[in-house]
N, C-alpha and C positions, 0 to 999 in steps of 0.2 A: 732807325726811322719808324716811327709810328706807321701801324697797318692803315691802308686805304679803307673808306665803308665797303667798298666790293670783298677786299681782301676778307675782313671780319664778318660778313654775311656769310663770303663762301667757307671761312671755317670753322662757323656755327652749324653749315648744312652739313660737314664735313663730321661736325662733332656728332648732328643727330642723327646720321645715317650709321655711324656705330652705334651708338643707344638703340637705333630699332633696327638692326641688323634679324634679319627674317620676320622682320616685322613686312604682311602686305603692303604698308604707307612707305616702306625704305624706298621702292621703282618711284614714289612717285618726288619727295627729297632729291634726288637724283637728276629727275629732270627740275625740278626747281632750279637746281645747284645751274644746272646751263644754263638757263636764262643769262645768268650774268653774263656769258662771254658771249652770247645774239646782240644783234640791233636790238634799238627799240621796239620793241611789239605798238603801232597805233591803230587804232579801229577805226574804223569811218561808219559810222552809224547814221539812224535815224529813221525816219517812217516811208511808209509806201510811195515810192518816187521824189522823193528829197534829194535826186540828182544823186546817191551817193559811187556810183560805177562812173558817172560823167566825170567829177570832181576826180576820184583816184585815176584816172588815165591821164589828167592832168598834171598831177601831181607826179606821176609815173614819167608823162613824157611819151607815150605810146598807146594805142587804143588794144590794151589788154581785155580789162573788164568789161562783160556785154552790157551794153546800156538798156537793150530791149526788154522782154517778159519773157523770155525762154527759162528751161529751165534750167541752167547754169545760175541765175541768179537768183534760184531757193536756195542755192548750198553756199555756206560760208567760205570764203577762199580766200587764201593767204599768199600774198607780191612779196618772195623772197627773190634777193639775191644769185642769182645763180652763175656758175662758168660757163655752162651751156644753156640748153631749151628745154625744158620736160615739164608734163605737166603730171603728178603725184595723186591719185584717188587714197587717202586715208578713209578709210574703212572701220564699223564700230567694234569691230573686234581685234583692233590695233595694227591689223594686215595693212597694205601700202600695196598697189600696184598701181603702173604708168597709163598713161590716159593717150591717145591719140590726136592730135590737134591740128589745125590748121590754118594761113593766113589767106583769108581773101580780103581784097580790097582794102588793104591795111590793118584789116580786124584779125584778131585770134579768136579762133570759133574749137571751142574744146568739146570735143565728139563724147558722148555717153553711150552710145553703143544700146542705146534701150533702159537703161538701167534707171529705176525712179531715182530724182533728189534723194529722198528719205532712207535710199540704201546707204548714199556719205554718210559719215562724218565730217568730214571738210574734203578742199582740194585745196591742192600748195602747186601754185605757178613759179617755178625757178627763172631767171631772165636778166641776163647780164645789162642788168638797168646800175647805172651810176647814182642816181635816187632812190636805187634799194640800197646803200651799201649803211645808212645808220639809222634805218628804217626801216621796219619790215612793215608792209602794208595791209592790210585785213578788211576784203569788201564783205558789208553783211545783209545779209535780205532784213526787210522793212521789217519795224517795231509795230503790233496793230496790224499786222496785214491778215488778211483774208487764211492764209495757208496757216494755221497758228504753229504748224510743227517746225517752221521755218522760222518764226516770232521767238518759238521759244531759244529754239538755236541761239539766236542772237545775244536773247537775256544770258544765256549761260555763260558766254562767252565773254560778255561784260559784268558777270558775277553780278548783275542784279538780283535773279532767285535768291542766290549764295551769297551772300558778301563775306569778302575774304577771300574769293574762289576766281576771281577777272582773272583769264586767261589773255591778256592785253594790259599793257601798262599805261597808254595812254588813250584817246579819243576824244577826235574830231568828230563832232556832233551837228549834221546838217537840220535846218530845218526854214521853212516858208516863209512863218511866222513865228511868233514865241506863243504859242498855245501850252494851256498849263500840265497838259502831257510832257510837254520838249521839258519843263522843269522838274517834272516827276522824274521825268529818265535820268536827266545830268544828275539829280539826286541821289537817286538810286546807286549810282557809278560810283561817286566820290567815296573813294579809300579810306575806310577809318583803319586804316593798320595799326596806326601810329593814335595818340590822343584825342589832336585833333585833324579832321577832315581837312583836305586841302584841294584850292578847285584850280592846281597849276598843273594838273597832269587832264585839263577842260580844257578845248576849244570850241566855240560854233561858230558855227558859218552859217551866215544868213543865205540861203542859196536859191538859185535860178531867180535872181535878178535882173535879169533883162527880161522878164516876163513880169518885172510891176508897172502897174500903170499902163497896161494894154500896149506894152512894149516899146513906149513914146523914146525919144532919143535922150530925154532925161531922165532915162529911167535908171541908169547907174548912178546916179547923184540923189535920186531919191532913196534907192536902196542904203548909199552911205548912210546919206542922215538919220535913217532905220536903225541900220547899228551903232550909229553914234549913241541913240538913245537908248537901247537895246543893255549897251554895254556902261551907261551910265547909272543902271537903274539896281538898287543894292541887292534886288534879287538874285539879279543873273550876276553883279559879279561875284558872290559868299559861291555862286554853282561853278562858274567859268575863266580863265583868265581874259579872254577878249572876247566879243564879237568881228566876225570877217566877213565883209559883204563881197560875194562871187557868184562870178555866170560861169560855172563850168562851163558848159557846151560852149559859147563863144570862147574859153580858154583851151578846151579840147581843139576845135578846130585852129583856133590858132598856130599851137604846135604841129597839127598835121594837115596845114595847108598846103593846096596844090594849086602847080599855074592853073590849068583848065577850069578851076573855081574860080580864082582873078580874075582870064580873058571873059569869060560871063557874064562875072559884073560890071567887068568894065564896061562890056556891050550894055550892059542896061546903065550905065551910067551916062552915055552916050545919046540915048535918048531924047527927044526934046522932052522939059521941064513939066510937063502938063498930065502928058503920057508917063512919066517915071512915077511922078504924084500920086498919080490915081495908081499905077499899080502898087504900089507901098501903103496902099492904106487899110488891105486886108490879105489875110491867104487866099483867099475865091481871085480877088483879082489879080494879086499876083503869078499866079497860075493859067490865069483865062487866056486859051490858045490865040485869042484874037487880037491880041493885043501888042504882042513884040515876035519876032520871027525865029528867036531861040525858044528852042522847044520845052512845050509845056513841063515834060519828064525832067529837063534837065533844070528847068526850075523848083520844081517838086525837092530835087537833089539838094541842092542848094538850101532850101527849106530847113530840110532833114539835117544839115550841117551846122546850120548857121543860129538858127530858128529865124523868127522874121523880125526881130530887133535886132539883132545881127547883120541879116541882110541890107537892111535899112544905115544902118551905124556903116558896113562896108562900103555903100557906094556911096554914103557921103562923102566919105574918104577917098573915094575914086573919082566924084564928079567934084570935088575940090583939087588934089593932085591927079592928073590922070594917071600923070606917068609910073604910078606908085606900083612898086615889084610886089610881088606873091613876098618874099623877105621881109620888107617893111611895113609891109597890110600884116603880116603876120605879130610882129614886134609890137603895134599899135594893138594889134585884138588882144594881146597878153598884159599889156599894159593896162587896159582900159576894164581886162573879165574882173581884177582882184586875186589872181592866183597868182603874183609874183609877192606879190603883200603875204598873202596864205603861207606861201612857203616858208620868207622870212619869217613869221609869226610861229611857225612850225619850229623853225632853226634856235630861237630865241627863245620860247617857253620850255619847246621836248628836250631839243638837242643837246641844250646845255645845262640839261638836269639830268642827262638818262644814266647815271650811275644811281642815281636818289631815285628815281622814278623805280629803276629796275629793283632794287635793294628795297622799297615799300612792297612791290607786289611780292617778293621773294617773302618775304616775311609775314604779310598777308596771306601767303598762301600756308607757309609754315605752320602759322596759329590756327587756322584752320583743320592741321590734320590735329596738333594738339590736343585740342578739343575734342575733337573725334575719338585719337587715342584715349581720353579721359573718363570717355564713358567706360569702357572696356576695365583702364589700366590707370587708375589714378593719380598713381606713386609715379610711372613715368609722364602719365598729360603734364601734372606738375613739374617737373623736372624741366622737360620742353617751356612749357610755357615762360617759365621762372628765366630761362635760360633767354628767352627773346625779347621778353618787356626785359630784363637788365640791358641788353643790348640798346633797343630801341629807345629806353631813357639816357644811356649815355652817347648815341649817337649825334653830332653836335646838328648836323646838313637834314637831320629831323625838327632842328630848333629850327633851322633856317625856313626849312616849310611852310613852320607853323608860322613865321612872323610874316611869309609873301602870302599865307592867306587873309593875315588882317589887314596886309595891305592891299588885295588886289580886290579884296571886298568892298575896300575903301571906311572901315573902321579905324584905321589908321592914315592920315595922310601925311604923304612927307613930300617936299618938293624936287622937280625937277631933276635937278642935281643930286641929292641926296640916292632920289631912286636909282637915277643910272649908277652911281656908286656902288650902292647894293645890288644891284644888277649882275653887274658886273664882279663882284669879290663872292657872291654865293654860285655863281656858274661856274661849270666841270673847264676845267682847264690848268694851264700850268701860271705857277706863283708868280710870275711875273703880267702874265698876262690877265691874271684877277687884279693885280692893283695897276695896270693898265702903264706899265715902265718896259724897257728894254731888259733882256733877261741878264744883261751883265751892267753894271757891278754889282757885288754880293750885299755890299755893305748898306746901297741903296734903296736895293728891296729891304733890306733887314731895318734901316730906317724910317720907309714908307710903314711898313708896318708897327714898326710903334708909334708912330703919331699915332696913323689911322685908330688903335685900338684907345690912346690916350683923350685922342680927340672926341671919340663916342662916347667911352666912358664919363670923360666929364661935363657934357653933354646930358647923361642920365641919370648923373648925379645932381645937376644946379634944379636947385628948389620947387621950382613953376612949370617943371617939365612935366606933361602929363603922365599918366603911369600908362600907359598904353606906348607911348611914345619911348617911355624908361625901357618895357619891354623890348625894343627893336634898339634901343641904342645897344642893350645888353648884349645880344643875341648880334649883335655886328661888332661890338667890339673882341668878342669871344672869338668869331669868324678870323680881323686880324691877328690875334695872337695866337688859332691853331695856324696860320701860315704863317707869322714869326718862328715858330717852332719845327715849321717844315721847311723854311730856307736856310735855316739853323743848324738843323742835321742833314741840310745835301750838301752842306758847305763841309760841314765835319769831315763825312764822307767820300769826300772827292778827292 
C-alpha cells in the first residue's frame, strides 16, 4: 500500500534528522516530526478587542480564556486537551513549571504569582474539553496593540515576521470590519510552503455583531449581509475560505447560561410594555434604580453577560414565550450568535484537511531550517531542500490545494454539485466515505472510481473547456484514480 502524506512527511523528518544528526536544527526536526501525531494547531487572532478570548470559550464550550485586560491576556496561550486540569508556564529558556489556578464564578482565573507577561513565553491550559481532542486552540493578544512585545508575540507565532516559521496550522481571524490591515495580516499568514499560497487553512469572522447598528434587534441579519458581501468580494476570498458572522458573548453566554439569569429577565419581561421600552433603549436606562424593583447591580450583571442586544433579543423571547426554560433560551442564544455555523465551518475547512494542513506547515517549517543550514553548509541546505521540493511536487493533496484556492477565490467556478463532489473526494477520510457509498462492496467503490476519474477526465479533455477548468478536472480526476489505487490494494491485502 502506498504511504500516506503523513507517513512520507514523517519519513523525510526522519531522514533529515540523520543528515543533521549533531546538527543544532536536529531538537528542532524533531519537534516538527510531532506535529504530525497533535491535533490541529488553530490560532484565533486579530486586533485589540476583536472579541478573540469571547469567541474561544465559545468555541471551547467553557469560560476558560479571560475576556477582560488582565494580564493573562498579553501572554499567548494554548487550549490543549488534557486527562486532568493544569495549567503549564513555558518559559524562554525552555523551562516548564505549573501555574496555580482557580475557578470562581465559572471563570478560570490563572494566578501569576507577580510575575510580568514578558517573563512567558506562552501558557498551555490542559482541560479534558471534547472540543480540544482535533483542535488545539491558541488565544493570542491583539495585532497593533499598544504593548508591542505582545503584538510581536503574536506575529511570530503566525510566522508573519518569518514566513515559513507559523507555529499554527491554521487561523481563525476575527475582525469588526474589513480594514485594510485585517487584509495585510490574512496576507501575511498564507503559507507559501508549497507553490502556490492557499487561503483554505483562513477563516474570518465578522465578529461582535450584535453591537452593529446600535444593537437594534436586526442587528444579526445585518451583520449576515456583511459577510455575505465580505466573502463575495475577490479579495477576501484569494485571503480566506469564508467569512462567519458571530456574537461571541451572546454565544459564550449562551453555553454558560444560568436559571438566576432567566428568572431576571423574565421579571423584566413581565413588565408593562411601556416601562420594558424605555428601559431597552439604552445602558443609563436600563440600569436606572428607579425604574424596575430588581436591582440595579444585578442588572449591570446581566449587562456584562449578555451585552444589551442580548439582553433585548432575550426578553423578547421571554415576553413572547414566557414559559421558556434557562435550556431553550439557551439553544435559541446559540442559534441565533453564529457559533454553531463557525464550528461547522471549522469542521469542514480545518478538520477535513488537517493531515495537508499539518504536512504544509511541517514542511514549511523544514525549508526554513534548510535555508538557514545553507548559509553555513551549502552541500547539505541543498541536499534538504532538494529532498522537500521533490516531495512537495509529488505530493498529489498539494495539487488538491492548489485547485480549492482557485476555487474558493472564485477564479474558477464550478457548480453546486460539482463542488460538494470535490468536497467531498479531497477531504481526510476513508475511501468510501470520499465517494460518498457504503464501505462494502469492494467492487463498487473500485467502480465509483473509475467513472469518477473517467468522467472528469473527459470532461478536461472536450474542446471548449476552459483551461482553468481543464486544471481542476485534472487534478480531480488524478484524486479518483489515487483512490482506485487505494481500494485496490486493501482489497489485495485483506
Amino acid at each position: 500500500m502506498s504511504p500516506s502524506l503523513k507517513e512520507r512527511v514523517a519519513g523525510l523528518c526522519d531522514w533529515a534528522a540523520v543528515l543533521l544528526e549533531g546538527h543544532a536544527q536536529a531538537a528542532t526536526i524533531a519537534r516538527l516530526r510531532a506535529r504530525l501525531d497533535e491535533p490541529l494547531r488553530v490560532a484565533i487572532a486579530g486586533r485589540v478587542k476583536a472579541g478573540k478570548s469571547t469567541l474561544l470559550n465559545a468555541l471551547v464550550g467553557e469560560e476558560l480564556a479571560p475576556t477582560d485586560a488582565g494580564e493573562c491576556t498579553k501572554i499567548v496561550t494554548w487550549y490543549r486537551r488534557g486527562l486532568g486540569y493544569e495549567v503549564i508556564a513555558h518559559l524562554p529558556d525552555g523551562t516548564e513549571r505549573a501555574l496555580r489556578f482557580s475557578r470562581g464564578d465559572g471563570r478560570l482565573e490563572i494566578h501569576l504569582d507577580g510575575t510580568p507577561p514578558a517573563a512567558f513565553d506562552r501558557l498551555e491550559v490542559r482541560w479534558p474539553s471534547a472540543r480540544l481532542e482535533a483542535m488545539t486552540l491558541i488565544d493570542t493578544p491583539g495585532l497593533e496593540s499598544l504593548d508591542e512585545r505582545s503584538s510581536a508575540r503574536t506575529a511570530t507565532l503566525l510566522g508573519i515576521e518569518k514566513p515559513g516559521q507559523a507555529s499554527v496550522d491554521a487561523v481563525v481571524y476575527l475582525m469588526r470590519h474589513l480594514h485594510s490591515r485585517d487584509a495585510d495580516f490574512l496576507e501575511a499568514f498564507l503559507d507559501r510552503s508549497v507553490p502556490h499560497p492557499s487561503p483554505v487553512n483562513a477563516v474570518a469572522v465578522l465578529s461582535r455583531t450584535d453591537e452593529i447598528g446600535a444593537g437594534r434587534l436586526d442587528a444579526l441579519e445585518s451583520a449576515a449581509a456583511i459577510a455575505r458581501r465580505y466573502a463575495s468580494d475577490p479579495r477576501v476570498r484569494a485571503l480566506c475560505a469564508t467569512v462567519v458572522p458571530v456574537a461571541g458573548l451572546i454565544a459564550e453566554t449562551g453555553i454558560t447560561l444560568r436559571e438566576d439569569e432567566v428568572a431576571a429577565l423574565r421579571g423584566i419581561a413581565r413588565l408593562p410594555d411601556s416601562i420594558r421600552e424605555a428601559m431597552l433603549l439604552s445602558v443609563d436606562r436600563f440600569c436606572d434604580p428607579q425604574v424596575s424593583s430588581i436591582p440595579s447591580h444585578a442588572r449591570r450583571e446581566l449587562l456584562g453577560r449578555f451585552g444589551l442586544f442580548g439582553v433585548r433579543m432575550s426578553i423578547a423571547q421571554l415576553a413572547e414565550t414566557p414559559g421558556l426554560t434557562a435550556s431553550a433560551l439557551s439553544e435559541k442564544l446559540l442559534d441565533l450568535s453564529g457559533i454553531r455555523q463557525l464550528i461547522e465551518v471549522l469542521d469542514h475547512h480545518f478538520g477535513r484537511r488537517t493531515q495537508t494542513l499539518q504536512a504544509r506547515s511541517v514542511l514549511a517549517g523544514m525549508t526554513a531550517i534548510a535555508r538557514e543550514i545553507h548559509r553555513d553548509d551549502p552541500q547539505q541546505g541543498d541536499q534538504l531542500l532538494s529532498a522537500i521540493e521533490e516531495l512537495e511536487a509529488t505530493v498529489h493533496e498539494f495539487a488538491e490545494l492548489r485547485m480549492w484556492q482557485i476555487l474558493l477565490s472564485g477564479t474558477v467556478v464550478v457548480d453546486a454539485d460539482d463542488h460538494e463532489e470535490i468536497e467531498r473526494l479531497t477531504a481526510d477520510g476513508e475511501p468510501h466515505e470520499k465517494l460518498g457509498l457504503p464501505p462494502e462492496p469492494t467492487d463498487d467503490l473500485l467502480r465509483a472510481t473509475l467513472e469518477g476519474a473517467a468522467r472528469w477526465r473527459d470532461r478536461g479533455a472536450h474542446p471548449l473547456t476552459p483551461r482553468d477548468i481543464q486544471e481542476v478536472c485534472e487534478v480531480v480526476a488524478r484524486s479518483y484514480e489515487g483512490l482506485y489505487l487505494q481500494v485496490s490494494n486493501t482489497a489485495e491485502s485483506s
